[in-house]
DOVO-179757 format. One record per residue (C-alpha): x, y, z; residue number from 1; residue in one letter. Coordinates in steps of 0.1 Angstrom, whole numbers, plus 5000, padded with zeros to 4 digits. Layout:
# DOVO-179757
[site [X Y Z] NUM 'a']
...
# end
This chain:
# DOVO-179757
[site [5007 5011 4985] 1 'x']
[site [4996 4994 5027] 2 'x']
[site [5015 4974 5067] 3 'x']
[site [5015 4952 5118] 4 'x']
[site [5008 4921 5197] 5 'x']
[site [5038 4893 5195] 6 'x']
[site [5041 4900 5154] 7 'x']
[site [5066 4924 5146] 8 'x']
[site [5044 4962 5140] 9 'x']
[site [5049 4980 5102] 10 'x']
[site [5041 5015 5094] 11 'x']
[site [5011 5009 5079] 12 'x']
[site [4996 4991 5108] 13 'x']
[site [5001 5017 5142] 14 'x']
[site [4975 5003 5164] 15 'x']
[site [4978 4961 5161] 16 'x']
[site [4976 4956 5197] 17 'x']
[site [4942 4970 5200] 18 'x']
[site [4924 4964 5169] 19 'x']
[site [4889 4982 5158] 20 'x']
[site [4859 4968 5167] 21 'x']
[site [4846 4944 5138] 22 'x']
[site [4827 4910 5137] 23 'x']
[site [4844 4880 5145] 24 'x']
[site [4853 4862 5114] 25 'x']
[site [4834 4838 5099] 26 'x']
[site [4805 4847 5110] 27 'x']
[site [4775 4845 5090] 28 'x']
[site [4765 4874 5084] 29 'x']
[site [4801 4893 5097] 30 'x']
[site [4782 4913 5127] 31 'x']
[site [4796 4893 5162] 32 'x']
[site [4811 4904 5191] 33 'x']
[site [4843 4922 5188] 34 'x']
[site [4878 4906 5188] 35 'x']
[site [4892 4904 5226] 36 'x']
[site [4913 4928 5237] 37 'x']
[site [4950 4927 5217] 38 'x']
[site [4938 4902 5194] 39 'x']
[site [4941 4909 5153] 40 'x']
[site [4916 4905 5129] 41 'x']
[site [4925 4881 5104] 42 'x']
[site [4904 4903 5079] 43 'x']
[site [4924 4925 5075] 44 'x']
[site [4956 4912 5077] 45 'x']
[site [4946 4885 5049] 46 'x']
[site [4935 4919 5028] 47 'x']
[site [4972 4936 5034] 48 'x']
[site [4989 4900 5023] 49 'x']
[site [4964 4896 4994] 50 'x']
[site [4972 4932 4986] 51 'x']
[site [5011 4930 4983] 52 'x']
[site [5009 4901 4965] 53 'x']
[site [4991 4917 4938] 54 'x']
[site [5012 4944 4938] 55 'x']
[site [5047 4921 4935] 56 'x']
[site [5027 4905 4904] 57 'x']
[site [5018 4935 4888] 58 'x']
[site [5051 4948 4892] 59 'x']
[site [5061 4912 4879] 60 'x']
[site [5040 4913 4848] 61 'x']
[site [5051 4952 4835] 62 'x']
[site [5079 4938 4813] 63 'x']
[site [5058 4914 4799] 64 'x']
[site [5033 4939 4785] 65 'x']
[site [5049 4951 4753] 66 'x']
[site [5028 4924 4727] 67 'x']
[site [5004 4911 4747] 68 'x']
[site [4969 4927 4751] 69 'x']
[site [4960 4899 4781] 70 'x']
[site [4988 4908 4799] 71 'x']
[site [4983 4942 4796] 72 'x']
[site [4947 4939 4803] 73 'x']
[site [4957 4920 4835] 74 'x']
[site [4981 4949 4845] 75 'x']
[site [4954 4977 4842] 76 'x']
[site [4930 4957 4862] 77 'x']
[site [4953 4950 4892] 78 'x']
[site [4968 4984 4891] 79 'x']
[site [4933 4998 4898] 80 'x']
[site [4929 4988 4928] 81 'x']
[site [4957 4972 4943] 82 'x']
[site [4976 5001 4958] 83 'x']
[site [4941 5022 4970] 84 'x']
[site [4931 4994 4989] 85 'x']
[site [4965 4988 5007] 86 'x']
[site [4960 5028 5011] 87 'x']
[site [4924 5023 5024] 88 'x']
[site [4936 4996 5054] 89 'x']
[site [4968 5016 5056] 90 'x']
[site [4943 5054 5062] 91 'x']
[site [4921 5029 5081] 92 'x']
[site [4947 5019 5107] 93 'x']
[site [4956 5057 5111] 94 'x']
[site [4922 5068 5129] 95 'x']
[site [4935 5065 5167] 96 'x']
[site [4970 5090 5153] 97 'x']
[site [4978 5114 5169] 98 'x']
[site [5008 5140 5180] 99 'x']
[site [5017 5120 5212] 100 'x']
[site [5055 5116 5217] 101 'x']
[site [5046 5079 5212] 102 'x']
[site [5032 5078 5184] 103 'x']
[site [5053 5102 5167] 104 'x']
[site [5081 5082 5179] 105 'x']
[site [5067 5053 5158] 106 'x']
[site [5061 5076 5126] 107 'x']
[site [5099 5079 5123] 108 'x']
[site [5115 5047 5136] 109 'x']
[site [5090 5027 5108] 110 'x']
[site [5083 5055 5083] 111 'x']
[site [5103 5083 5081] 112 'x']
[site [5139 5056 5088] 113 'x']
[site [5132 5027 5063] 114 'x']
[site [5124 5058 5037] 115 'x']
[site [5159 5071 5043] 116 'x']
[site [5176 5035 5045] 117 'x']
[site [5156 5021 5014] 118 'x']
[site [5159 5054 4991] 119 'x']
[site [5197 5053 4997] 120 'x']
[site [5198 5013 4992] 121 'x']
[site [5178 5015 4959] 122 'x']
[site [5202 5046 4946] 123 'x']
[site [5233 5024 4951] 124 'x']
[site [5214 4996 4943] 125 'x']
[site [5211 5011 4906] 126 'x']
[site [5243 5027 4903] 127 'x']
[site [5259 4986 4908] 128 'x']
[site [5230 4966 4885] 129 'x']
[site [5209 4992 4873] 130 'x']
[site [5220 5015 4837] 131 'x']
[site [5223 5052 4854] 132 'x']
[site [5261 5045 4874] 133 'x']
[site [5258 5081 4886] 134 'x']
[site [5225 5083 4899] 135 'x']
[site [5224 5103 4928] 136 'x']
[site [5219 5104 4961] 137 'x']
[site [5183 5123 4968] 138 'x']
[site [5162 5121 4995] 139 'x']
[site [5135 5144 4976] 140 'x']
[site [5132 5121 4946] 141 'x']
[site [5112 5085 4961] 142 'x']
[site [5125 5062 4938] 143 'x']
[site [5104 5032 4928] 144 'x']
[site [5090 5023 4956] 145 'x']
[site [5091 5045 4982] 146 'x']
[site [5069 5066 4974] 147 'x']
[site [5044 5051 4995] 148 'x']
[site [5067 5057 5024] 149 'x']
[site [5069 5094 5019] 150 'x']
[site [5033 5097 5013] 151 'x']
[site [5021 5076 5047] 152 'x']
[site [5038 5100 5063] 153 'x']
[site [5026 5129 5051] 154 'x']
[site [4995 5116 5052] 155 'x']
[site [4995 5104 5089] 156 'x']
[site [5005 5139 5099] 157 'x']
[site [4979 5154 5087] 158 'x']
[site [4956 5128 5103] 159 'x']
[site [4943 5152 5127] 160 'x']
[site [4933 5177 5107] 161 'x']
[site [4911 5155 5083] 162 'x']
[site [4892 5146 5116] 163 'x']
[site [4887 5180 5127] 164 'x']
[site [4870 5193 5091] 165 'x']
[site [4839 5186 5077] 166 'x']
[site [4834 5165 5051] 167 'x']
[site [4871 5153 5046] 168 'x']
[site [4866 5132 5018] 169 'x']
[site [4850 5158 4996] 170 'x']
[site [4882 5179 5006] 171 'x']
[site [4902 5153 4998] 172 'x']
[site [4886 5148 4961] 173 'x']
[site [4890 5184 4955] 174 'x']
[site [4927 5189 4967] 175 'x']
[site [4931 5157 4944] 176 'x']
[site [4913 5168 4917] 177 'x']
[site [4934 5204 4914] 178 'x']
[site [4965 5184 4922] 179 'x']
[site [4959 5167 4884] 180 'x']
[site [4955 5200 4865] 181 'x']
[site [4987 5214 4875] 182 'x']
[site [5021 5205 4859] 183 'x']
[site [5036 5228 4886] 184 'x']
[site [5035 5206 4915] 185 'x']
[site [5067 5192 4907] 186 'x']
[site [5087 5158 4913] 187 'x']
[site [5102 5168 4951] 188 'x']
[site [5083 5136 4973] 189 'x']
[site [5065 5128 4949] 190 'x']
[site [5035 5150 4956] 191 'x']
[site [5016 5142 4927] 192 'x']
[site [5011 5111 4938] 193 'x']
[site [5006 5121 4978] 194 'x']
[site [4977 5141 4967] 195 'x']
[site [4959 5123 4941] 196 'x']
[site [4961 5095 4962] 197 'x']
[site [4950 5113 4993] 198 'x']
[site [4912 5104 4990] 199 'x']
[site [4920 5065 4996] 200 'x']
[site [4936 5075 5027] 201 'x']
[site [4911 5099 5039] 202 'x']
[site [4883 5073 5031] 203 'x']
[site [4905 5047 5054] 204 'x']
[site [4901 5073 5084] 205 'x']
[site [4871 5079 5075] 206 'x']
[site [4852 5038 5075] 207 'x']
[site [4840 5026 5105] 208 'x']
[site [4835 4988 5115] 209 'x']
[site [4800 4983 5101] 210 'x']
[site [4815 4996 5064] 211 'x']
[site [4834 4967 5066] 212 'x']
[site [4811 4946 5079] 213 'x']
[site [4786 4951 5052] 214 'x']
[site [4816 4941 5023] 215 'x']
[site [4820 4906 5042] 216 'x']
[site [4780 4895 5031] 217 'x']
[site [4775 4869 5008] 218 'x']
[site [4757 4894 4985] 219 'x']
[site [4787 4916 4979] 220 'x']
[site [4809 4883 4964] 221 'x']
[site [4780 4875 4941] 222 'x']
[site [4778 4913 4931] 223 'x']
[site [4813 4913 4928] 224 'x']
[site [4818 4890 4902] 225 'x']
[site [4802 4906 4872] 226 'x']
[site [4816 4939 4883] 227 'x']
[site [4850 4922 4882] 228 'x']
[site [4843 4904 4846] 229 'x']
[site [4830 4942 4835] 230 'x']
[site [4863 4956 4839] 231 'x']
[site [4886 4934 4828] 232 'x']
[site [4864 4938 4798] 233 'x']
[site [4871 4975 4804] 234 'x']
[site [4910 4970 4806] 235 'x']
[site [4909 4947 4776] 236 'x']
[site [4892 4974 4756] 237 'x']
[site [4914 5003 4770] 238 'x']
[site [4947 4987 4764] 239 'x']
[site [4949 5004 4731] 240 'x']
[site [4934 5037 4737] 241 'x']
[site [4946 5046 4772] 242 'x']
[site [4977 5057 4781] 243 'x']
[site [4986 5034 4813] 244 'x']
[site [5005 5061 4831] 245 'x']
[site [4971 5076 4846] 246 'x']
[site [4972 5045 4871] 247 'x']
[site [5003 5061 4887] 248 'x']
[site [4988 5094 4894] 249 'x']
[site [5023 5106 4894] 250 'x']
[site [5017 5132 4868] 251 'x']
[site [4992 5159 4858] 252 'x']
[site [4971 5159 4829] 253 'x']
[site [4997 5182 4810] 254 'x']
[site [5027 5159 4818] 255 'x']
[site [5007 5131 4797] 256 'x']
[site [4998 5151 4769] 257 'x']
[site [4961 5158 4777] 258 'x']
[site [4942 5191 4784] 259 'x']
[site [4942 5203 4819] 260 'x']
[site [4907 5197 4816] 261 'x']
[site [4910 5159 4816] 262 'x']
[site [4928 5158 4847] 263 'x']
[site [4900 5160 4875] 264 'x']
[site [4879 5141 4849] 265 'x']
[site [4906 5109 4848] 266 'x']
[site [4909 5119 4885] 267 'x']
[site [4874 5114 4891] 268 'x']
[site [4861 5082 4867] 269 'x']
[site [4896 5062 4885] 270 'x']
[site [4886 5072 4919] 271 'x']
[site [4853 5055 4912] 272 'x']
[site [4867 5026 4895] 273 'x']
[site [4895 5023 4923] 274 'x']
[site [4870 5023 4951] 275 'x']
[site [4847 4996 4934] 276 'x']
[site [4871 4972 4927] 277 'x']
[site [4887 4975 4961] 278 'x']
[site [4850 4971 4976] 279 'x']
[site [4848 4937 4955] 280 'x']
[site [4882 4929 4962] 281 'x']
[site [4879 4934 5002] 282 'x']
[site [4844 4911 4994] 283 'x']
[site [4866 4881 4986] 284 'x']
[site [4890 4888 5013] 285 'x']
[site [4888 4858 5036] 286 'x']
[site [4872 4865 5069] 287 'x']
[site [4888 4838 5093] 288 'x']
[site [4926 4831 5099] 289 'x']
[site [4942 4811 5071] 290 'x']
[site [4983 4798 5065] 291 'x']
[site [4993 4831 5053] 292 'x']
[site [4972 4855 5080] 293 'x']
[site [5003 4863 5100] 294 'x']
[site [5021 4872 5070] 295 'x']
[site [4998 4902 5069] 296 'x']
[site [5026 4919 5098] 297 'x']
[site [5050 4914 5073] 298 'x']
[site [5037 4930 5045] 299 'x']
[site [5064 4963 5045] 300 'x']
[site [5096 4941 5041] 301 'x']
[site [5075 4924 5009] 302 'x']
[site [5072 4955 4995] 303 'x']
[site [5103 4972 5001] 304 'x']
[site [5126 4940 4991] 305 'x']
[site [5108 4919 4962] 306 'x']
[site [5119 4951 4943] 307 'x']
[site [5152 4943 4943] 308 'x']
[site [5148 4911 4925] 309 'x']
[site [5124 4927 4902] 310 'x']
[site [5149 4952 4890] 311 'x']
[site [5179 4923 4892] 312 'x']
[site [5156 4904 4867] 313 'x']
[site [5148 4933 4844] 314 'x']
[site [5184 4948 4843] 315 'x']
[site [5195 4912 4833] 316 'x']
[site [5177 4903 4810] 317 'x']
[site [5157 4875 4821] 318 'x']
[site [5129 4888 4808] 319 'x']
[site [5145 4880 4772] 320 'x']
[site [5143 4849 4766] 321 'x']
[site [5118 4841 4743] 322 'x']
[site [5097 4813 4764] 323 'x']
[site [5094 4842 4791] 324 'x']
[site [5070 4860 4766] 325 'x']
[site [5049 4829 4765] 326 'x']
[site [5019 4816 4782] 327 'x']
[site [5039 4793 4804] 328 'x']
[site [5066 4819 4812] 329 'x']
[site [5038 4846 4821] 330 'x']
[site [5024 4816 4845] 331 'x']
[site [5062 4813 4859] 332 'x']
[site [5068 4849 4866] 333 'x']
[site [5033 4849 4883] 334 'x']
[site [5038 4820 4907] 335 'x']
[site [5072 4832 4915] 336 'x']
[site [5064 4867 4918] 337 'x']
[site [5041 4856 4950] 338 'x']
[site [5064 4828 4961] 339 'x']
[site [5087 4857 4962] 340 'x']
[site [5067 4883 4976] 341 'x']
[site [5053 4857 5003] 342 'x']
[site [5091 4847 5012] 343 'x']
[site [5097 4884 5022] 344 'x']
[site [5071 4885 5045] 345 'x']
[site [5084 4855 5065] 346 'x']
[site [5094 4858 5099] 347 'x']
[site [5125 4850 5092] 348 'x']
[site [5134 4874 5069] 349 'x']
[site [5116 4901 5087] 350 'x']
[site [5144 4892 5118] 351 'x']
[site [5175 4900 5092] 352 'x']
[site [5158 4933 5082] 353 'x']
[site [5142 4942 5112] 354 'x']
[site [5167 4964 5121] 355 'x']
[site [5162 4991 5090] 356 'x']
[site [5124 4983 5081] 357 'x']
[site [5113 4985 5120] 358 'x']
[site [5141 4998 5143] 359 'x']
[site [5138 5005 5179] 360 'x']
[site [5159 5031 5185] 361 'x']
[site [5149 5039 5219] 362 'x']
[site [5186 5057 5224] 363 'x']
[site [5176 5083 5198] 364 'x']
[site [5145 5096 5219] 365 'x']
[site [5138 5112 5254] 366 'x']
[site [5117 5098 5278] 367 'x']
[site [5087 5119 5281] 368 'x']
[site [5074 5127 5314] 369 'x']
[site [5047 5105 5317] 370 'x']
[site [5074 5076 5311] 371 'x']
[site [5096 5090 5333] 372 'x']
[site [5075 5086 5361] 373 'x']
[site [5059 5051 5355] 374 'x']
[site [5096 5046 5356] 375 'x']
[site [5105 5057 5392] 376 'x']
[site [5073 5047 5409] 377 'x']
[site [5073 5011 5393] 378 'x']
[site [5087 4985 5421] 379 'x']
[site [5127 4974 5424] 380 'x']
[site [5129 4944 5404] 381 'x']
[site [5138 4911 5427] 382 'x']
# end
């Protein structure tokens, strides 16, 4: 994937209320004073709306590959980067985790719980519309989607160890790069994809401010564009030779009939491609607030619920019709695919789901010490 004050908080976003220090935005040259005290930047929730959105298009735009090389082209190119650069803000937004009860607290209630709810949901879900009526219940298999959930988790735990090592990110690559040789690793949470898409994460924690900063210059845009033009050039040419499945990273070089060999070498030329593109993505990002900034708390339930309808469309065939195929259908699916996506992230809608994608549950937890006492010394009330 990804993502969270007065806005409701997401699991990608753990620290909303006291954001990093970063230049105001729209400033000239992106180096200001920092945001007050519990007040977002609209950078980077415009980059996690942004994000989804390309992520509900490309998911939008997979049946409609079979037959056209534009399309297709269009799907490698967003699949590049999308995800790692939700991954980058989501690793980004990690670097103040730790093990306190709090925060641990919030690890389950919007991780580990909308995982469980969601995984279930999309099991049933496909046993009623989808073709597999016996599908069963796993909690070891992500399905679809939640993937992401299973890896932010994993991935936030180990948060402290990547800033007590040395040179995390070259760890990071490496643990990555082995991941891809080995056929071994298995389909239980999806750990292929935890690991080879570990580096994004460890990057995130890894950033500081300034890195940011420097992406928000007029010169990166303008460098942006021919890098952007390169590789759909890239994806237009690859669409033929390239098997698309190495954009998942859910599978090791063996699984997709390659030499183990090419495994840390894929691993290695996408990393690269991934980060560039989500450099010049993150350069067109808009620095000040616009309409759909405070959409950028909502950007979990987007994710999570736009594949619903995806499926519902697939498993009914609306894809079929023959118009669908053409120019103006692949324009339709694309406008509704972010009307749809941008919907989901609505205030409303995160109220009606609130209660599985970000749940309190304050009656499942003890009160640790420290709370316990702020408790009895506060003042009666009245």
């Amino acid at each position: 994937m990804s993502h969270a004050a007065s806005s409701p908080t997401t699991a990608t976003d753990p620290s909303p209320a006291r954001p990093p220090a970063d230049g105001i935005p729209g400033s000239r040259d992106g180096r200001a004073a920092r945001p007050p005290a519990g007040q977002r930047d609209p950078f980077f929730d415009n980059s996690k709306y942004l994000a989804i959105v390309l992520v509900a298009m490309g998911h939008a735009w997979e049946p409609l590959r079979d037959g056209n090389r534009m399309m297709a082209a269009l799907y490698l190119f967003v699949f590049a980067f999308h995800m790692p650069a939700f991954i980058v803000v989501s690793g980004y937004f990690s670097r103040s985790f730790d093990m306190r009860p709090d925060r641990l607290k919030r690890l389950l209630t919007g991780v580990v719980v909308p995982y469980v709810v969601f995984e279930t949901a999309f099991v049933l879900f496909e046993r009623a519309v989808g073709d597999d009526p016996d599908m069963p219940i796993s909690l070891t298999d992500p399905w679809y989607l939640t993937w992401f959930l299973i890896a932010l988790f994993i991935w936030r735990l180990t948060t402290p160890v990547w800033k007590l090592v040395r040179h995390p990110v070259l760890l990071s690559v490496a643990i990555a790069t082995l991941a891809s040789t080995s056929p071994d690793i298995g389909d239980d949470l999806d750990l292929q994809r935890v690991l080879q898409f570990l580096p994004f994460f460890v990057i995130g924690l890894s950033l500081k401010p300034e890195h940011f900063q420097l992406v928000r210059r007029r010169a990166a845009r303008l460098l942006s564009v021919p890098v952007f033009v390169g590789a759909l050039g890239v994806a237009w040419w690859a669409v033929p030779r390239m098997n698309p499945d190495w954009f998942y990273h859910r599978d090791s070089a063996e699984e997709l009939g390659a030499p183990w060999w090419c495994g840390p070498v894929m691993e290695l030329a996408l990393l690269g491609c991934s980060l560039l593109l989500t450099v010049c993505f993150f350069a067109w990002v808009p620095r000040r607030a616009m309409w759909f900034t405070g959409l950028g708390a909502g950007t979990l339930y987007g994710y999570l619920l736009h594949a619903f309808v995806v499926k519902t469309a697939l498993y009914r065939g609306w894809y079929d019709a023959p118009w669908v195929q053409g120019p103006l259908g692949v324009v339709c699916v694309t406008v509704l695919a972010g009307v749809l996506v941008t919907a989901l992230c609505t205030p409303p809608v995160r109220r009606v789901f609130r209660c599985v994608v970000e749940p309190r549950m304050e009656w499942a937890f003890r009160k640790d010490a420290v709370e316990l006492a702020r408790e009895r010394s506060a003042p009666p009330a009245g």
